[in-house]
C-alpha positions as CSV (number, residue, x, y, z in Angstrom):
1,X,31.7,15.6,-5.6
2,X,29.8,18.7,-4.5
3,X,28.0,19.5,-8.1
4,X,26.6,15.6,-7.8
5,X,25.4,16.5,-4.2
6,X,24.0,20.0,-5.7
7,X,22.5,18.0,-9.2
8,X,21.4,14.9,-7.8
9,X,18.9,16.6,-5.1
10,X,17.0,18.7,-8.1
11,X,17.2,16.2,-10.5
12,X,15.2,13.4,-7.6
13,X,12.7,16.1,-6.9
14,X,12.1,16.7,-10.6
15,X,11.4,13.1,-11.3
16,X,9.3,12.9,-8.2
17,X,7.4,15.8,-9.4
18,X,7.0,14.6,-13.5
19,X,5.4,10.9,-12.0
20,X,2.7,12.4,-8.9
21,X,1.6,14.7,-11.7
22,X,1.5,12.2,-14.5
23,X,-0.5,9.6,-11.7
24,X,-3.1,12.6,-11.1
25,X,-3.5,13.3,-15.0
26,X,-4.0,9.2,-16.1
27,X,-6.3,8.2,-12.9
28,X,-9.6,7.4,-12.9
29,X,-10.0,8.8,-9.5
30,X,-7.6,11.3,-8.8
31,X,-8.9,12.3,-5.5
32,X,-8.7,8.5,-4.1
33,X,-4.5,8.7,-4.2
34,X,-4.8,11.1,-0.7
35,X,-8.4,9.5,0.2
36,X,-8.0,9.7,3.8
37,X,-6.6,13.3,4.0
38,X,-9.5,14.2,1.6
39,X,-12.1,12.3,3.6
40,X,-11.2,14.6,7.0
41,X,-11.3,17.8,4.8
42,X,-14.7,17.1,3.6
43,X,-15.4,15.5,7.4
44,X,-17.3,13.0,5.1
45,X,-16.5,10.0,2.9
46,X,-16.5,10.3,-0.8
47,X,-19.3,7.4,-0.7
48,X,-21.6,9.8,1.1
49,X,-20.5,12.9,-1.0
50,X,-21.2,11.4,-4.3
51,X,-24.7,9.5,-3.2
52,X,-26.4,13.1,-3.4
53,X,-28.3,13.8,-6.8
54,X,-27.3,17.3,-6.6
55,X,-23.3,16.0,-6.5
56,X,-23.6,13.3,-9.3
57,X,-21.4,15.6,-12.1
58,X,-18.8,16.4,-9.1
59,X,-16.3,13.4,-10.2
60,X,-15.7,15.0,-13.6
61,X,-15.4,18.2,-12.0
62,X,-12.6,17.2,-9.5
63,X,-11.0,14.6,-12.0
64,X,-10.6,18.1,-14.5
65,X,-9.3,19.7,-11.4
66,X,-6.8,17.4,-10.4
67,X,-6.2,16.8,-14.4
68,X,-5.0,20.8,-14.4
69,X,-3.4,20.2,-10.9
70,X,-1.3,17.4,-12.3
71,X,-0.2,19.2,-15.8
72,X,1.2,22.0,-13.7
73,X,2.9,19.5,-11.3
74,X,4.6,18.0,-14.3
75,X,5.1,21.2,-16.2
76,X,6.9,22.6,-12.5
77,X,9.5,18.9,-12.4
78,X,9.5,19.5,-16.2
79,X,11.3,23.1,-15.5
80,X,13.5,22.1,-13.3
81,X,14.8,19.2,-14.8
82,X,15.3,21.4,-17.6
83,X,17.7,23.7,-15.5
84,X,19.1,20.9,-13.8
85,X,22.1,20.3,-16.2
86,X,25.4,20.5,-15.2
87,X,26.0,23.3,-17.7
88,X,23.2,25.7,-16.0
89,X,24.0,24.9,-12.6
90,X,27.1,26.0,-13.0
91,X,26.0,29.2,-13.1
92,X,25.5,30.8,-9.5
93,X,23.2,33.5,-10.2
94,X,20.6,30.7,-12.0
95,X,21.4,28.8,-9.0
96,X,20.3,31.5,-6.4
97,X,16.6,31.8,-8.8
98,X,16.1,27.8,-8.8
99,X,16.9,27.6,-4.7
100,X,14.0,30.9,-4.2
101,X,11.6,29.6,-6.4
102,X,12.1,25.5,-5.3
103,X,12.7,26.9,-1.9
104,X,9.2,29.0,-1.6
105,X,7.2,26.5,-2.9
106,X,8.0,23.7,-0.6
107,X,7.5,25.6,2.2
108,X,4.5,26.9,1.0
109,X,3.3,23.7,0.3
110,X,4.5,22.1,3.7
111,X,2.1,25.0,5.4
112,X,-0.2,24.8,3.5
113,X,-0.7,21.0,3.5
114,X,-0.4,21.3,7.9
115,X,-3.1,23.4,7.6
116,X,-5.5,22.1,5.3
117,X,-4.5,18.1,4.9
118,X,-2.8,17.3,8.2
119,X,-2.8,13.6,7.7
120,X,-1.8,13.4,4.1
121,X,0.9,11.2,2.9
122,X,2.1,13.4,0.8
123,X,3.4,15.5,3.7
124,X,6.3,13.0,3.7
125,X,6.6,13.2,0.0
126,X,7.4,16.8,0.7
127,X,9.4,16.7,3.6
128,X,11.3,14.4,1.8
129,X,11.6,16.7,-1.2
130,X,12.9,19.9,1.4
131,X,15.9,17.8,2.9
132,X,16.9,16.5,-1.0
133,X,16.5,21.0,-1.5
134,X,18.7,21.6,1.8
135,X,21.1,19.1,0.4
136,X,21.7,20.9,-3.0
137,X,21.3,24.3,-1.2
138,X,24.2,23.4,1.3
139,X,26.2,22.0,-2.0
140,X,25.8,25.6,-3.7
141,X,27.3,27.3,-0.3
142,X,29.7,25.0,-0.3
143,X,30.8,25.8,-4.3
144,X,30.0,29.4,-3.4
145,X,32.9,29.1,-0.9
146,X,35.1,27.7,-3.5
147,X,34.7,29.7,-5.8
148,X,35.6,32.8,-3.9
């Protein structure tokens, strides 16, 4: 029952990962999916950012932006579905790398999102994704444990 509570996690946050970044690769608007966080970055509306003459080629520059942003979001669930299988995670050492490297970016990207997008929804997105990652990560103890 353990490896399911250790697989299940990483494969959830994979998935979760390969569809946001496949929604900010095939939408016309990228930017709209968080529009409020966004909005109280720019401490203006997108309406008033994009009436200047000066701004009118800034959609195609954020929509290539988030286009990039969204390729590495689904390349990132892509690799860890990829060492997600039952066969790999069976190996504690590969294990220990995926929980640093998961484990890093999530809390980077909690901080980071506190600090610069406070009220973004995808704050509970990500939340949600560290307890799935404290879920697996108490699994692997737990198999550590068992295998000593």
């Amino acid at each position: 029952m353990t490896k399911y509570f250790l697989r299940i996690p990483l494969l959830l946050i994979s998935i979760t990962l390969i569809i946001s970044g496949v929604r900010w690769m095939i939408s016309d608007e990228p930017w709209i999916l968080d529009q409020l966080a966004n909005e109280e970055r720019l401490n203006m509306t997108f309406d008033e950012l994009f009436s200047s003459e000066k701004n009118k080629t800034l959609s195609g520059y954020l929509t290539q932006i988030y286009r990039f942003l969204g390729l590495y979001v689904v390349g990132i669930g892509t690799f860890l579905l990829a060492f997600s299988s039952e066969k790999i995670l069976k190996l504690p050492y590969v294990r220990i790398r995926i929980f640093y490297v998961l484990g890093t970016l999530l809390i980077v990207n909690l901080i980071l999102a506190y600090n610069w997008i406070p009220s973004s929804h995808f704050i509970y997105l990500m939340w949600a994704a560290f307890i799935l990652f404290l879920i697996s990560l108490y699994s692997h103890i737990k198999m550590i444990s068992y295998e000593k």
